[in-house]
C-alpha positions as CSV (number, residue, x, y, z in Angstrom):
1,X,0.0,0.0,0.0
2,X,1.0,3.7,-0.6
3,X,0.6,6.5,1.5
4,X,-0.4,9.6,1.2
5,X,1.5,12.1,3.7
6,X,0.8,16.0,4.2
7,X,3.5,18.1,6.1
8,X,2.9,21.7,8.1
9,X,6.6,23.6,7.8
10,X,8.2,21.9,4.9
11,X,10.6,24.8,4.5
12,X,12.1,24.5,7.7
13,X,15.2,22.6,9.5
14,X,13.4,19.2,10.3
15,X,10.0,19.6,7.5
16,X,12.9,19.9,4.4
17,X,14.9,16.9,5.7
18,X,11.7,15.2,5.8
19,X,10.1,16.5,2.6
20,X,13.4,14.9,0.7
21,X,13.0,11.4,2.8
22,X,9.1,11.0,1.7
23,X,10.1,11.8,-2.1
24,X,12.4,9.1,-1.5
25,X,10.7,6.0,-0.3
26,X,8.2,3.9,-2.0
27,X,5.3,3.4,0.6
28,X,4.8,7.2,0.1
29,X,2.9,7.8,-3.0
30,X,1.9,11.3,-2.7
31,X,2.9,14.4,-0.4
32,X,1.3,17.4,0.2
33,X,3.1,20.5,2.0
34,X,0.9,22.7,3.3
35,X,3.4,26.2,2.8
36,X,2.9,29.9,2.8
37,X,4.4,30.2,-0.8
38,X,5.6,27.9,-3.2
39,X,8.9,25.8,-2.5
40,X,11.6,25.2,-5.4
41,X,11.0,21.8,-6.3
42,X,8.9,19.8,-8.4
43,X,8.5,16.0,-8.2
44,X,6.0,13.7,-9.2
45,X,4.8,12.9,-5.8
46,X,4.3,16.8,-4.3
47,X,1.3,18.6,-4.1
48,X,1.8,22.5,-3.2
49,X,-0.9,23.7,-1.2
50,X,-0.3,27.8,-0.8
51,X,-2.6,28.5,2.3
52,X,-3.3,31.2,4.7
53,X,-2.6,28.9,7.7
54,X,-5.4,31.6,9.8
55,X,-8.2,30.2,7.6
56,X,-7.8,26.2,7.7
57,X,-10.7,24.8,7.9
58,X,-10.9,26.0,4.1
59,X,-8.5,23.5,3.4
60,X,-10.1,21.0,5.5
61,X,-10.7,18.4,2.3
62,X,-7.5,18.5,1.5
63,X,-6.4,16.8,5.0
64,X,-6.6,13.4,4.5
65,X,-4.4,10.3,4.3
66,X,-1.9,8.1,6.4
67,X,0.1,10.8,8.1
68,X,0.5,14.3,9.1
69,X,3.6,15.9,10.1
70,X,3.6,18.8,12.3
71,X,6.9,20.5,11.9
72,X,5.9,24.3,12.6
73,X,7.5,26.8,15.2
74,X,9.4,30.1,15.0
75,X,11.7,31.6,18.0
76,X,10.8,34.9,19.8
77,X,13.1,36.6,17.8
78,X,11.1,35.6,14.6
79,X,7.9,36.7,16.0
80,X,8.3,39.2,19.1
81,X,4.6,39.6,19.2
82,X,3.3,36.8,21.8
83,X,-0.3,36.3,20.2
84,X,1.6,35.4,16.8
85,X,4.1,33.1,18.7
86,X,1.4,31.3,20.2
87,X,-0.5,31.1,17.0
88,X,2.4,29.7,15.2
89,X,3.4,27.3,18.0
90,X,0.3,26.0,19.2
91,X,-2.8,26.9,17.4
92,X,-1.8,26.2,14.1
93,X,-0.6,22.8,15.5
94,X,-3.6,22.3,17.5
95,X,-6.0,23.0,14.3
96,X,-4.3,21.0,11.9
97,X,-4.5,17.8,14.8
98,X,-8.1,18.5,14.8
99,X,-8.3,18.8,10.9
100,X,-6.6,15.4,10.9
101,X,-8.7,13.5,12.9
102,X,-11.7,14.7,11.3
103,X,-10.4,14.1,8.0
104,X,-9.4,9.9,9.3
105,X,-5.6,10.7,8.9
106,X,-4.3,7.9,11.4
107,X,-1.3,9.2,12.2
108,X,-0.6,12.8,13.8
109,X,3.6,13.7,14.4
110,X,4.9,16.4,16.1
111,X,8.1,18.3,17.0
112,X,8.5,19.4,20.6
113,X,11.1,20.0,22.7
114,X,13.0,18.9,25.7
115,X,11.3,19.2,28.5
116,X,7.8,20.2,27.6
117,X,5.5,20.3,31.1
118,X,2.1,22.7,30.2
119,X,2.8,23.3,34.6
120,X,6.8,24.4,33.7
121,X,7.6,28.0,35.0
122,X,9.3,28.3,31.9
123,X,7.2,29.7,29.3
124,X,8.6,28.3,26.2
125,X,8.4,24.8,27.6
126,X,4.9,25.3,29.2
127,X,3.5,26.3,26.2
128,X,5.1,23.2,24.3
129,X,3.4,21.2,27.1
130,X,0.6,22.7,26.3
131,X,0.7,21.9,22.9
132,X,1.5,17.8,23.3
133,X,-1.8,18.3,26.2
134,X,-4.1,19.7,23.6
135,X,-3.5,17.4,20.1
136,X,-3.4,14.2,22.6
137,X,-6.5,15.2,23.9
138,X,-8.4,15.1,20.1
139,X,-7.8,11.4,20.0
140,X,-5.4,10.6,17.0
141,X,-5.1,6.6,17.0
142,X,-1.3,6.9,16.5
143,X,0.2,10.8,17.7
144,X,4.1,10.5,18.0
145,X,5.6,13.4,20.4
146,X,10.0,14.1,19.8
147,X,11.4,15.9,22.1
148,X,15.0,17.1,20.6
149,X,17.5,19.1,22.6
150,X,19.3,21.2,20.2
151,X,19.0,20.8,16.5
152,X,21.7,20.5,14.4
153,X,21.6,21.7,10.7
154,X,21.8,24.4,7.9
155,X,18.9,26.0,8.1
156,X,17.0,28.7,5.6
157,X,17.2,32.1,8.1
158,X,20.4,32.3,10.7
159,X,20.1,32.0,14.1
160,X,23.4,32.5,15.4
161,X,22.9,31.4,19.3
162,X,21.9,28.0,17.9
163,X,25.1,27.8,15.5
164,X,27.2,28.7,18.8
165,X,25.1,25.9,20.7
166,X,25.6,23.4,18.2
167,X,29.4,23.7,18.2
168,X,29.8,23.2,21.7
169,X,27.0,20.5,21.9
170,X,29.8,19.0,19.5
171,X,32.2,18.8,21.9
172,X,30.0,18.0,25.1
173,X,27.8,15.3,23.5
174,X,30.1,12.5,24.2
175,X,30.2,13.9,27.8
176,X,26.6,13.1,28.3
177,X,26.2,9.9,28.6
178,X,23.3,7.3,30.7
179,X,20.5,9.5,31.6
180,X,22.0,12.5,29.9
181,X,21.9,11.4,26.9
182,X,18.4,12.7,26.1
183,X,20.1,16.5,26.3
184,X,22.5,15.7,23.5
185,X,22.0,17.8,20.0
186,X,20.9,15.6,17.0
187,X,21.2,16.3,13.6
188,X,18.1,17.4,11.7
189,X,18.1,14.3,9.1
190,X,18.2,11.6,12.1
191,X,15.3,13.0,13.7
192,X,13.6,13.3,10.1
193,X,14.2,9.5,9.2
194,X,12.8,8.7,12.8
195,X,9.6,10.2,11.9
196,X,9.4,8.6,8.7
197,X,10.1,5.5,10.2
198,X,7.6,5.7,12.8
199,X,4.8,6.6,10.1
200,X,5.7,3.2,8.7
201,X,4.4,1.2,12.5
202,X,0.7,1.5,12.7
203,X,0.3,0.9,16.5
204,X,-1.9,3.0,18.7
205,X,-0.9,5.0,21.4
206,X,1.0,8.2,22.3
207,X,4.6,7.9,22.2
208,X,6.6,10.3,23.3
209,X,10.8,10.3,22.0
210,X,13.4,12.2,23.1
211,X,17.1,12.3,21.8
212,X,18.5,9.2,22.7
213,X,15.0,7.4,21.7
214,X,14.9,8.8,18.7
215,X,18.9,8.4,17.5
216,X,18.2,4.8,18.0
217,X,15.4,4.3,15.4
218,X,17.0,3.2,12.1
């Protein structure tokens, strides 16, 4: 059987890796990117959906299929204003979970972070709690949570604190080690094969992978 896949941010770090994977592999016949303008590629298998990503539900028939990939988010320097960094991080998410389920997609994947807790005093990871809270409470059979630490890749727009992060993650990864090792970086197209290979395994649940989890899915 072939699948048909849809992905939310398939111009960014992890949604790009992705994208190329999908094109890639056989059991994926057709793949939709949901995008804010059109991406340089053309393939056989890619459908280009340009959407306003505040009006969804007009796009609703469109959301259908095997699996959706969630791979949305901006930093606060990206979006200063707080009601746009919510709506990017968690509403749009949120929606397109509830789209999904709606629509029969079976499987529902999405990119957190380290230490998401919706009671953390910290408001980046609360609100990423919140997040995981809200899409597991619509009920996808199959919803697959990663939490990375750092990400490590070329991205399209710079953001200089993570390029500094990423070099010394380089050197301190091997340093964290048993129960650490959830904190160390991973590179963007590990975690991106990880989700593709979880897309494959049709069991139901919630299942939630951080770093270490997720570097040893092959």
């Amino acid at each position: 059987m072939a699948y048909k896949a849809i992905i939310a941010g398939a111009s960014g770090l992890i949604g790009s890796n992705l994208l190329t994977i999908l094109l890639q592999q056989q059991q994926y016949s057709e793949v939709v990117v949901l995008v804010r303008k059109a991406l340089p590629i053309r393939h056989p298998k890619l459908v280009q959906l340009i959407i306003n990503f505040d009006d969804l539900d007009k796009y609703a028939n469109a959301i259908n299929g095997h699996a959706l990939f969630s791979c949305l988010g901006t930093t606060r320097s990206q979006t200063p204003d707080t009601d746009e960094y919510r709506k990017i991080d968690h509403d749009y998410p949120v929606k397109l979970a509830q789209l999904a389920k709606n629509g029969g997609v079976k499987h529902f994947h999405f990119i957190s972070a380290i230490g998401a807790d919706r009671s953390s005093a910290n408001s980046y990871l609360k609100l990423k709690g919140e997040v995981e809270h809200d899409i597991e409470m619509i009920g996808i059979p199959v919803l697959h949570i990663y939490r990375p630490a750092i990400l490590n890749g070329e991205r399209n727009t710079s953001r200089p604190a993570e390029k500094i992060f990423n070099f010394i993650f380089d050197i301190v990864n091997p340093l964290l080690i048993g129960g650490l090792k959830k904190y160390q970086s991973i590179k963007a197209p590990v975690l991106a094969w990880a989700m593709y290979k979880k897309s494959l395994d049709d069991t139901e649940g919630t299942f939630i992978h951080t770093t270490d989890k997720i570097k040893q899915i092959k």
